[in-house]
C-alpha positions as CSV (number, residue, x, y, z in Angstrom):
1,X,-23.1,18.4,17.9
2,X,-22.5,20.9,20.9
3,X,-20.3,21.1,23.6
4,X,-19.9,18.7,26.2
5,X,-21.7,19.8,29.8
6,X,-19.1,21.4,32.2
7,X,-20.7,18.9,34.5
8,X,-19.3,16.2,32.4
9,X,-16.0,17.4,32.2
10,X,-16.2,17.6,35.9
11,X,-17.2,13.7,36.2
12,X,-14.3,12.9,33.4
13,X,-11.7,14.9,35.9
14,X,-13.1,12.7,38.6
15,X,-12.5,9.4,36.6
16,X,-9.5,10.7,35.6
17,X,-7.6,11.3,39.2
18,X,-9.2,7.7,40.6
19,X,-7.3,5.8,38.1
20,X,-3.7,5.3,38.6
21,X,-1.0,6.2,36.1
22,X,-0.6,3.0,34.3
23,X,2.5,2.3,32.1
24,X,0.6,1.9,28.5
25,X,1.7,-1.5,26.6
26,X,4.3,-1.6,23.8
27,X,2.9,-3.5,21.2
28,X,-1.2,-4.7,19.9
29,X,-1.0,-8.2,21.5
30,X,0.1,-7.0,25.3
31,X,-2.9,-4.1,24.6
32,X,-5.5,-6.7,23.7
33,X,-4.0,-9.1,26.8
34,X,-3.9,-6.0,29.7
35,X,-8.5,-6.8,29.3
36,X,-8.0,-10.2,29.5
37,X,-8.4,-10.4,33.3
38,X,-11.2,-7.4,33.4
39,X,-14.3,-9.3,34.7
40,X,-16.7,-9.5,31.2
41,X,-19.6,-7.1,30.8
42,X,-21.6,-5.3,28.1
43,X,-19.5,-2.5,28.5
44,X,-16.3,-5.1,27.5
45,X,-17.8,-6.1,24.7
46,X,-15.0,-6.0,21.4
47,X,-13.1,-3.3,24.2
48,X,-9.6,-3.3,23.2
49,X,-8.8,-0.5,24.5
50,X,-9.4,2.7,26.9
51,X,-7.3,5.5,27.3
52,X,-7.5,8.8,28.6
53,X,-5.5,11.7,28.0
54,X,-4.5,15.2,29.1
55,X,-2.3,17.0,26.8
56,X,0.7,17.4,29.1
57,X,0.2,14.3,31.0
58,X,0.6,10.6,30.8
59,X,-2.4,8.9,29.5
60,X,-4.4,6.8,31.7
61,X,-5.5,3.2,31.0
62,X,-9.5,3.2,31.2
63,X,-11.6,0.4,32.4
64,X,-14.6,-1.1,30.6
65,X,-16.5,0.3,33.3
66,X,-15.4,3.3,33.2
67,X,-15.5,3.8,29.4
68,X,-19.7,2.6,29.0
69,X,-19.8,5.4,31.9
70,X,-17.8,8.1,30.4
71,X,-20.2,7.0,26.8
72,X,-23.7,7.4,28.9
73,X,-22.5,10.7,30.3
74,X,-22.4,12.1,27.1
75,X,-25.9,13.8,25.7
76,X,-27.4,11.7,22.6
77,X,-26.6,12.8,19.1
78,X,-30.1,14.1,17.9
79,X,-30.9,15.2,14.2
80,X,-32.7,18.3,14.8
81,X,-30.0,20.0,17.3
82,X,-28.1,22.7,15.9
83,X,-24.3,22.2,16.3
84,X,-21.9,24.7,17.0
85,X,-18.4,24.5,15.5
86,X,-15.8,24.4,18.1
87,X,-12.8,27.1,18.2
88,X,-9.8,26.7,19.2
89,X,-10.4,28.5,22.3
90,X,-13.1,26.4,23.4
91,X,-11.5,22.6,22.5
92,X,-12.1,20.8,26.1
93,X,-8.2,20.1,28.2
94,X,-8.6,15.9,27.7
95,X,-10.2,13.3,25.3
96,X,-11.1,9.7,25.3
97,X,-9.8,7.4,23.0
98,X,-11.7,3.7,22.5
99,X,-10.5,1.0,20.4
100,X,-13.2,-1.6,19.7
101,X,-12.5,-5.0,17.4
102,X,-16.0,-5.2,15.7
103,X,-15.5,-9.3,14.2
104,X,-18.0,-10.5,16.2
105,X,-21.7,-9.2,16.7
106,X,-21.8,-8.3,20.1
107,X,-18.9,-5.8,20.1
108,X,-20.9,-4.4,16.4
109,X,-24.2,-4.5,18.6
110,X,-22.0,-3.0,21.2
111,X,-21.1,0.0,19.2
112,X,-23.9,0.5,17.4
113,X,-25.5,1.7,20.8
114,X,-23.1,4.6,21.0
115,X,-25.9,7.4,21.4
116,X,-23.2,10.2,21.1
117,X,-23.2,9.7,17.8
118,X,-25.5,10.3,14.5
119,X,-26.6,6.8,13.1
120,X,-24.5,7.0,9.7
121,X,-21.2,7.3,12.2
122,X,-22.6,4.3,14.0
123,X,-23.1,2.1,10.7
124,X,-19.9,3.5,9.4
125,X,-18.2,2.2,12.8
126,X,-19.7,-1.1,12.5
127,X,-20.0,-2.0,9.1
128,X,-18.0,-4.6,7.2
129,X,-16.9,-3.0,3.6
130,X,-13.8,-2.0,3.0
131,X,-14.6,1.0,0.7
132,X,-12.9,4.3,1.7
133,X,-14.7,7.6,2.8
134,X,-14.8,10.6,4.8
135,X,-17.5,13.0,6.7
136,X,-18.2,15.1,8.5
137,X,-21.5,16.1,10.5
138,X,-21.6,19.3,13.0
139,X,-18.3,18.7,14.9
140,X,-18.3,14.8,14.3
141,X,-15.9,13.3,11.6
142,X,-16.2,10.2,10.8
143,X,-14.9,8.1,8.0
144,X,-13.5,4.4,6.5
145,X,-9.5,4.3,5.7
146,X,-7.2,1.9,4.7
147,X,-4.8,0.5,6.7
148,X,-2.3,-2.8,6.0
149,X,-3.2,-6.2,7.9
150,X,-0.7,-7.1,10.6
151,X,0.2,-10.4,9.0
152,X,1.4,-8.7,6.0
153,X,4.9,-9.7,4.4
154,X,7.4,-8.4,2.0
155,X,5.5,-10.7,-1.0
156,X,1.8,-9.6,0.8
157,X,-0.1,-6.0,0.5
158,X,-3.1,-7.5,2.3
159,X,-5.0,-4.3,2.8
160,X,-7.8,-4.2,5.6
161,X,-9.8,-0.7,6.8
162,X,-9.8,0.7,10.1
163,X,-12.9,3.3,10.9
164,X,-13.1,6.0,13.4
165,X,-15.5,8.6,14.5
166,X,-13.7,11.7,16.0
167,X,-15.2,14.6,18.5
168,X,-13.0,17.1,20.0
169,X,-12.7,15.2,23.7
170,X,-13.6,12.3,22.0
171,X,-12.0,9.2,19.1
172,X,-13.5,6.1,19.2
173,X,-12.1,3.4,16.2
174,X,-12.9,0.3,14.9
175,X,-11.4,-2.5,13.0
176,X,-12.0,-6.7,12.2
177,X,-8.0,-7.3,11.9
178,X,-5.0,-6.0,13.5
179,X,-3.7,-2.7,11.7
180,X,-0.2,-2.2,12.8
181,X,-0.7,1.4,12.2
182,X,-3.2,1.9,15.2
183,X,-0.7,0.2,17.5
184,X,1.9,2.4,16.4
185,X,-0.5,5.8,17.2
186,X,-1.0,4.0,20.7
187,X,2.5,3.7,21.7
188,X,3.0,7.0,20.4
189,X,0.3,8.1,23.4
190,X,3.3,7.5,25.9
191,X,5.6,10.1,24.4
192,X,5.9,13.1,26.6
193,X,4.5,15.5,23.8
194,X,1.8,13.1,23.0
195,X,-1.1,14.7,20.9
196,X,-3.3,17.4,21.8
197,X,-6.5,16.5,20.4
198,X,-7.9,12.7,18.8
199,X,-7.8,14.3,15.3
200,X,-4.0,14.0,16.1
201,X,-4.2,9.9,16.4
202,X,-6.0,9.9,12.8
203,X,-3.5,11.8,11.3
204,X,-0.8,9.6,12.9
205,X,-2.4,6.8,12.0
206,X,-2.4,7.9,8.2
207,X,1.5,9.0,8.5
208,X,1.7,5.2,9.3
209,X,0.1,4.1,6.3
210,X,2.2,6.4,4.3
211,X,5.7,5.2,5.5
212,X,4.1,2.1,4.7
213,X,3.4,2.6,1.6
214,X,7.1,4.4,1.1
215,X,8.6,1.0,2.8
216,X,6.6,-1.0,0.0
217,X,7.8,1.4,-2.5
218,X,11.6,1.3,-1.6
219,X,11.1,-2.6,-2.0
220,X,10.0,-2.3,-5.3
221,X,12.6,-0.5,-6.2
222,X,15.0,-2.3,-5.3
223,X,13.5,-5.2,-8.1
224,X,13.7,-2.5,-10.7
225,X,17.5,-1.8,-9.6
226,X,18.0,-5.6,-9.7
227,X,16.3,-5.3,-13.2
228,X,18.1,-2.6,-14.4
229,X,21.2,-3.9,-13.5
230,X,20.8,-7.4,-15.5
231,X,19.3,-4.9,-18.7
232,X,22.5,-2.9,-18.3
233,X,24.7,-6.0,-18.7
234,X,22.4,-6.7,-21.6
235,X,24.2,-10.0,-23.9
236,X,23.6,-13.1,-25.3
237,X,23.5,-14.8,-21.6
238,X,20.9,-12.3,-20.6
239,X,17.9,-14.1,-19.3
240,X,14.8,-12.0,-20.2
241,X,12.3,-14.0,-18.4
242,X,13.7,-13.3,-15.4
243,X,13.9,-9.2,-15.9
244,X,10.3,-9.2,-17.1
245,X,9.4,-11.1,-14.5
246,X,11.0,-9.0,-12.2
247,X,9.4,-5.7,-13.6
248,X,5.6,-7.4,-14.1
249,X,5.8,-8.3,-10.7
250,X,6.3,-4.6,-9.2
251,X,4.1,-3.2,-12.2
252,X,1.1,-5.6,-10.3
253,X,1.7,-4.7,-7.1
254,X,2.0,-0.9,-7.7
255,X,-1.3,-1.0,-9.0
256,X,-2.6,-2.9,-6.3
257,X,-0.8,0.0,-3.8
258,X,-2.5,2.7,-5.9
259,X,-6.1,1.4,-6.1
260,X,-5.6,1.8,-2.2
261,X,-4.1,4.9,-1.6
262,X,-5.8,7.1,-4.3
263,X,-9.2,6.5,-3.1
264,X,-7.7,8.2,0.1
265,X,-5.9,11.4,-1.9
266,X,-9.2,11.8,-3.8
267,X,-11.4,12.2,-1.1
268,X,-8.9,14.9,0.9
269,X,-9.3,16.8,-2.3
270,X,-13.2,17.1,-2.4
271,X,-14.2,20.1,-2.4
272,X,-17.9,19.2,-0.8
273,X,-16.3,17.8,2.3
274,X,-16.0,20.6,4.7
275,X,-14.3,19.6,8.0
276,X,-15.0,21.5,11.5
277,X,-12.0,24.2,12.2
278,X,-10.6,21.9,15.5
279,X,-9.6,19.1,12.7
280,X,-8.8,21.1,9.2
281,X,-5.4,21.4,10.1
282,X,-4.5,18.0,11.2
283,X,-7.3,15.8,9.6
284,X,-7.1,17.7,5.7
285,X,-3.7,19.5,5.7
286,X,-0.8,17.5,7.4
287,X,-2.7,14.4,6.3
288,X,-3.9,15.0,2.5
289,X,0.5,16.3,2.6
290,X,1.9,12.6,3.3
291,X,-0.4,10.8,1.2
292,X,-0.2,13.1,-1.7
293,X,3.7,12.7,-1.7
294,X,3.4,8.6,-1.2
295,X,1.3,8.7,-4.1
296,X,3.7,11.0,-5.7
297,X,6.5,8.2,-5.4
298,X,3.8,5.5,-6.2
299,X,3.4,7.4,-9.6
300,X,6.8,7.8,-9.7
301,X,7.8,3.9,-9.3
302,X,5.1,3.4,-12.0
303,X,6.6,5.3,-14.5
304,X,10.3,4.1,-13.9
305,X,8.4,0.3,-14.3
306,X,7.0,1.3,-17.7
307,X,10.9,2.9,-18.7
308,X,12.3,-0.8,-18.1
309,X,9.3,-2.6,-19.5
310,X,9.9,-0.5,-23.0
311,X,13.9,-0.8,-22.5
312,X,13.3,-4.6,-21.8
313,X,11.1,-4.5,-25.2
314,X,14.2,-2.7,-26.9
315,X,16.3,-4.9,-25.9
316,X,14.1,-8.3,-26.1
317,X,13.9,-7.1,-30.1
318,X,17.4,-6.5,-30.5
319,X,18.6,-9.7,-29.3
320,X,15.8,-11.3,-31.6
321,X,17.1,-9.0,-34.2
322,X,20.7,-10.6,-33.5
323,X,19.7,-14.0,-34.2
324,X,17.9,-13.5,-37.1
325,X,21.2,-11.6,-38.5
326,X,23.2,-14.4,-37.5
327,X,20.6,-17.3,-39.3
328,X,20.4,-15.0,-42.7
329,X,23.9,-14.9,-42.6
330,X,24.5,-18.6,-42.3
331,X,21.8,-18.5,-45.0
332,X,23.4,-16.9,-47.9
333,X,27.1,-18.3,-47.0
334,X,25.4,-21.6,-47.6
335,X,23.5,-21.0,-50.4
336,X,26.2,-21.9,-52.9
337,X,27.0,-25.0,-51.5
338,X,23.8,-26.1,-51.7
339,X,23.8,-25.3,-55.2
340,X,26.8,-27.1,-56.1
341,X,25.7,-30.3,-54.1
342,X,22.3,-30.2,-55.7
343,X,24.4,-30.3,-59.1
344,X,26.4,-32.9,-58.2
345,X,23.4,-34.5,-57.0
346,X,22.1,-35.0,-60.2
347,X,21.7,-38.4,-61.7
348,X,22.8,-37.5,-64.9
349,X,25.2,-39.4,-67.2
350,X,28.8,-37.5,-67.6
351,X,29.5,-36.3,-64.4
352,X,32.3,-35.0,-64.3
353,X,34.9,-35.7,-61.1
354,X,32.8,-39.1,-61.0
355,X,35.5,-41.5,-62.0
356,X,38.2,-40.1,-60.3
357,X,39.1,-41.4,-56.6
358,X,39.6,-37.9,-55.4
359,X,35.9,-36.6,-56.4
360,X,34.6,-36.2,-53.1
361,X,37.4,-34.0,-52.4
362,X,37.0,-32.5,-55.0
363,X,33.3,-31.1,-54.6
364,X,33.9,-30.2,-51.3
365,X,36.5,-27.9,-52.4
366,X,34.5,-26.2,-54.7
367,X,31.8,-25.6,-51.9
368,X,34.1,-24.0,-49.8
369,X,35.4,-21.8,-52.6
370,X,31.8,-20.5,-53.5
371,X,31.4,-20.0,-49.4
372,X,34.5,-18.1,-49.8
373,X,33.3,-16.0,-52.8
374,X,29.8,-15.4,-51.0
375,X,31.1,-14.0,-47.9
376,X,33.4,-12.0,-49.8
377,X,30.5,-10.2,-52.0
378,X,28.9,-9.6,-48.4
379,X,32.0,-8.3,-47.0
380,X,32.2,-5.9,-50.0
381,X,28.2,-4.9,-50.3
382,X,28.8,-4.1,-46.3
383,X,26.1,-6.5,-45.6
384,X,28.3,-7.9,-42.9
């Protein structure tokens, strides 16, 4: 796709100095509240958000008005039109950034009308999977990427997708359920060196699904200490249920992290996907960085989960090991008494020690002495 018209950078500037510097919201619910009182239209439809920026500047809360304006000012997206890759020289001073929530059909209607865009952007923006992938076409990428739910908890990794479609003046994103990572890339718009171009916002929003992932990671580690710890205290009090429960849990729910994440890592590192030169750097490079090295600690967490699992097998065998020492043991001590008490149990005539009044005694005695004798050939054999 080519450059935007100078004359709509002109209208853009226009927009731009009639709105008033707005203080931007701090958190996802006061963003989706600040439209609440905006008089519905088509152009509000799924809106969550508006926002203008100028490098250098505080960003500008947009209107729904204003954002279906600054959308038809932009020339259609046609098939045939050659595109020019954008330089670095050329990248235009401010971009747009729209936030649409695409649950109901309307806002997926709504966004599906984008003409600025090529119609596999528009169906990635709109659609409902939750596979990962990333484009590009001309100077448009585009793409699906993970991103946690904002109800997730320490015992949840409910994983939902966010998609975006990225220009150089221009990032509009989509999602069906709050990602606290987008809200975290729009409070970082108020920050006085705030980012320079939209590719900027994806790659923030990835570094926020990597510390995420690190945060989840730390957590699990902390059960394999807590694992560790009880297999290092390893004795006959040691409950093994608990460790392996301890270690299967993690071992489940670093898999579940790394179906997630290296669907994301393989796709920075295909070779076919060639990005426009405005968003290699901070799209492919800085981004394919941090979630190489979370999956690096992923791997990593894996690995120290399949050490315990194998100690807690060592150990799990030993202590069966132990008992079965302990019942042979017993065993062969009492194997001559239950000679001699099978021989006395015979009902034989002449038994001797039968008439006496001290017989009982007596046989006892003679148990213990070939218990004695047994544990002393053990002793000497070194079987004990």
């Amino acid at each position: 796709m080519g450059l935007q018209p100078a004359g709509t950078h002109a209208k853009c500037a226009l927009a731009l100095r009639a709105v008033p510097d707005i203080t931007m919201p701090d958190t996802i619910a006061q963003t989706e509240l600040s439209l609440v009182d905006t008089p519905q239209s088509d152009a509000a439809d799924g809106l969550v958000w508006a926002v203008s920026c100028i490098p250098g500047h505080r960003p500008v809360q947009l209107s729904p008005q204003q954002a279906a304006d600054h959308l038809n000012s932009r020339p259609p997206h046609t098939e045939d039109a050659e595109t020019t890759p954008t330089t670095t020289e050329e990248r235009p001073a401010g971009w747009v950034w729209l936030h649409y929530d695409v649950v109901h059909t309307a806002s997926r209607a709504r966004v599906e009308a984008i003409a600025c865009l090529p119609e596999e952007a528009r169906i990635t923006l709109s659609g409902t999977d939750r596979s990962t992938r990333l484009e590009a076409d001309g100077d448009i990428v585009y793409g699906a990427l993970p991103g946690f739910d904002d109800s997730m908890t320490d015992d949840d990794t409910s994983v939902s997708a966010w998609r975006f479609a990225v220009l150089p003046d221009l990032l509009i994103t989509t999602r069906r359920h709050p990602v606290p990572a987008l809200g975290a890339a729009y409070r970082w718009l108020q920050r006085d060196d705030g980012p320079r171009t939209p590719a900027e916002i994806v790659d923030r929003t990835l570094l926020e699904f990597a510390d995420s992932v690190r945060r989840n990671i730390a957590m699990l580690d902390d059960q394999l200490d807590r694992a560790e710890d009880l297999l290092l205290t390893l004795d006959q009090h040691t409950d093994f249920g608990r460790i392996s429960g301890l270690i299967g849990k993690v071992r489940r729910r670093s898999t579940e992290l790394r179906r997630v994440i290296s669907p994301v890592d393989r796709i920075f590192h295909n070779e076919d996907l060639e990005l426009p030169e405005w968003a290699e750097d901070d799209i492919r490079d800085r981004s394919q960085r941090q979630i190489h090295a979370a999956l690096d600690d992923l791997m990593a967490l894996q690995d120290r989960a399949r050490s315990l699992q194998d100690e807690l097998a060592s150990g799990q065998a030993e202590e069966t090991n132990r008992r079965l020492y302990t019942v042979s043991v017993l065993t062969t001590l009492m194997l001559p008494a239950t000679f001699v008490t099978g021989f006395f149990g015979m009902n034989t005539g002449g038994m001797f020690l039968a008439s006496g009044s001290l017989g009982t005694v007596e046989a006892g005695g003679i148990c213990f002495l070939f218990m004695v004798v047994a544990w002393l050939l053990l002793k000497f054999t070194k079987l004990l």
